[in-house]
LUMVEX-602672 format. One record per atom (N, C-alpha, C): x, y negated, z negated. Coordinates in steps of 0.001 Angstrom, whole numbers, plus 500000, padded with zeros to 6 digits. Layout:
<atoms>
XYZ...
</atoms>
This chain:
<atoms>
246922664557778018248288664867777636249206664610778836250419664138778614251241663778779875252185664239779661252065664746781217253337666030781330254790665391781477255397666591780594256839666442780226257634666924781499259257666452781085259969666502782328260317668485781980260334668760780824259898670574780914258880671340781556257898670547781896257042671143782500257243671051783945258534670409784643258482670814786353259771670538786541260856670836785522262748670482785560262787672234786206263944672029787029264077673365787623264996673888786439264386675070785754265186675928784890266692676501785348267365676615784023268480677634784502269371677059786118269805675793785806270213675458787451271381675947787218271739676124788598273173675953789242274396675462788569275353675612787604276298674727787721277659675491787817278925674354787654280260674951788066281204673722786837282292674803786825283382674177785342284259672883786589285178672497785164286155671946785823286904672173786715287016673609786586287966674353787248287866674931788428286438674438788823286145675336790042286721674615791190287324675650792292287572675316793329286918674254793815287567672626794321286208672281795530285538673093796264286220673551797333285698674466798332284568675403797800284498675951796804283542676449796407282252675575795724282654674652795579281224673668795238280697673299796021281413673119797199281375672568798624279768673239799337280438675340798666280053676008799823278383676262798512279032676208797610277220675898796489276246675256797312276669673884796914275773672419797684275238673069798872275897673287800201275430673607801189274969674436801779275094676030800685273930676884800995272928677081800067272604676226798913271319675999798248270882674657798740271178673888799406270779672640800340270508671629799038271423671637798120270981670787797183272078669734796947272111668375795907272848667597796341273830667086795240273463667632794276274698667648792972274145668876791939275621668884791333275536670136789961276273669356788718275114670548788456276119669858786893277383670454786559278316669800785592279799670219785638279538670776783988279883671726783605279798672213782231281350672853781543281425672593780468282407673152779727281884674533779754282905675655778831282829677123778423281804677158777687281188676093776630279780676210775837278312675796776759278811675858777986277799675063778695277162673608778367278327672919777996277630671315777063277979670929778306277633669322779136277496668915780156278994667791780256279820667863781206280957667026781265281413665960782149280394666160783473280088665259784073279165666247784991279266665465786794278419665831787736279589665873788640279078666720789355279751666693791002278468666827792449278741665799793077277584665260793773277845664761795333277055665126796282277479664734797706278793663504797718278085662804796786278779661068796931280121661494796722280740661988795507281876662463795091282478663404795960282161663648796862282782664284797734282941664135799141282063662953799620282246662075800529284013661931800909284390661473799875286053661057799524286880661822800643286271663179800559287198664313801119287342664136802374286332663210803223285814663270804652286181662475805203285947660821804269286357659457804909287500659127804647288347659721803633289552659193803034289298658059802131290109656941802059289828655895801067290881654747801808290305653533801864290998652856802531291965651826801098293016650865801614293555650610800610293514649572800285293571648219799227292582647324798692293490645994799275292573644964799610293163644006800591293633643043799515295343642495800186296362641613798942296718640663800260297785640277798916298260638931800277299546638588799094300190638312799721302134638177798982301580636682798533302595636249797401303336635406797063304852635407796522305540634593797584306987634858797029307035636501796831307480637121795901307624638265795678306684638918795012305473638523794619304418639211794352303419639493795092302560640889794415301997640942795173299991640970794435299135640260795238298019640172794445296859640671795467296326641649794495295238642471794357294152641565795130293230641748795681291820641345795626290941641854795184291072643494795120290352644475794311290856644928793276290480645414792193291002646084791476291993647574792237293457647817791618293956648833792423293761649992791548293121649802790608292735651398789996291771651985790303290705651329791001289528651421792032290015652002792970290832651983793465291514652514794660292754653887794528293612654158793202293403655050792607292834656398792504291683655990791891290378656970791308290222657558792469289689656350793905289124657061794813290106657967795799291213657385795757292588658472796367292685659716795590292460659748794237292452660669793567291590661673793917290019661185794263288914661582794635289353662799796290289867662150796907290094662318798469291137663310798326291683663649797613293314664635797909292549665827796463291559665440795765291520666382794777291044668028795510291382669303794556291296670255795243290504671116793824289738670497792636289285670768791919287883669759791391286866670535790905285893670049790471286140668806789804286758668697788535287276668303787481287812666631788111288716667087789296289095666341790278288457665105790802287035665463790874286325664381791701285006664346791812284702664786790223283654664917789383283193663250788770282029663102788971281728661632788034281906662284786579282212661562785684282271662213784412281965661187783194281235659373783645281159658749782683279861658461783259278848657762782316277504657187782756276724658290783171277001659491783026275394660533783614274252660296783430273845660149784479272008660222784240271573661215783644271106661527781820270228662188781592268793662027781145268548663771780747267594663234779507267012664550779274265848664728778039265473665848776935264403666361777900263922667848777671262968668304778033261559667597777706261662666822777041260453666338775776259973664918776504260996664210777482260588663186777756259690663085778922258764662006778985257578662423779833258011661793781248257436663300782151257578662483783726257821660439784060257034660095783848256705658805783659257824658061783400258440658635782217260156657517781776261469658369782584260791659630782894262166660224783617262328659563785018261091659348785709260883658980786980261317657081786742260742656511785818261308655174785674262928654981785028263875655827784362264924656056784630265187656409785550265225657289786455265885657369787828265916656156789266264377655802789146264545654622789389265429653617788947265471653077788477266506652066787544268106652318787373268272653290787748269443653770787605270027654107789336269003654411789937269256654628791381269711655868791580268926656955790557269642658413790870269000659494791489269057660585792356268322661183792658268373662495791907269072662998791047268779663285789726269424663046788136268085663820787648268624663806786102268758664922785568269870665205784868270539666218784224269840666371782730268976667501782791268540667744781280268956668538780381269352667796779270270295668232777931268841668280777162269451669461776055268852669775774942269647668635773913269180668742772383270079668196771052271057668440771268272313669534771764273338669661771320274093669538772847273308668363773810274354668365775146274295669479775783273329670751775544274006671841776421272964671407777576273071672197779293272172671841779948271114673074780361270140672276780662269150672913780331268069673407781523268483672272781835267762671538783728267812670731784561267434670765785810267771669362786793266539669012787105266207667747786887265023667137787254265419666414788528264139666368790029264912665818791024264043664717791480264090664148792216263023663108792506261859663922793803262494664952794252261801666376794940260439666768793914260869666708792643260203667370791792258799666810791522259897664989791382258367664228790443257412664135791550257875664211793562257108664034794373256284665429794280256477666494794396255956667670794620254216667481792944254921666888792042253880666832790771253102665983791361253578664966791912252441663617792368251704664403793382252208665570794448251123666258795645250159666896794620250315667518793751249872668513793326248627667590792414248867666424792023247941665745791539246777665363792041246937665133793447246363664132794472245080665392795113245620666630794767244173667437795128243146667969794128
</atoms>
């Protein structure tokens, strides 16, 4: 039988609303030494993540996207809503603020180590956010986790 991502997702995690202070997610992350939460509505359904990366912003600032004139215009080399988002990111003073909130890495209690660990791979995440049927969350699966199952195998 091959074990499910329920059988070693850390129960009952950590999370914080839209609304929460940065500073207080800040001070989450860094005295549970962990490296994202999940962001939940009032039903606890999942709305995005807030994660070291996303908060990087606050530290480096955001630099601004390289153009070059013509006559009186002016042209982009980057997209400037890319640049935007991430200013948005850097001055935000709320979760909600500077939260990823599209593309989350999830997945079900039901799915087996094996495809959770080959999604995260593939996706390049160091975790996955586990939803039940109805989006609520449930657990964080970490790549901590699937290593600690692989020690535990090996004796």
């Amino acid at each position: 039988m091959s074990t499910t991502v329920a059988d070693i997702m850390s129960r009952d995690p950590i999370v914080v609303h839209p609304e929460t202070p940065l500073n207080e997610a800040i001070k989450i992350l860094a005295e549970h030494r962990i490296s994202g939460l999940p962001v939940v509505d009032a039903s606890n359904k999942l709305v995005g993540v807030v994660s070291e990366t996303d908060l990087m912003w606050q530290e480096t600032g955001v630099t601004p996207p390289a153009y070059f004139m013509i006559l009186d215009s002016v042209i982009y080399l980057e997209n400037p809503a890319k640049y935007e988002r991430d200013l948005h990111k850097a001055l935000g003073q709320t979760v909600d603020e500077v939260m990823t909130k599209k593309d989350i890495a999830t997945t079900t209690p039901e799915t087996s180590v094996r495809s959770a660990a080959h999604l995260m791979h593939e996706r390049k995440v160091h975790r996955l956010i586990v939803v039940d049927a109805t989006k609520q969350v449930v657990g964080v699966l970490t790549r901590g986790d699937i290593i600690r199952l692989m020690a535990a195998n090996q004796e």
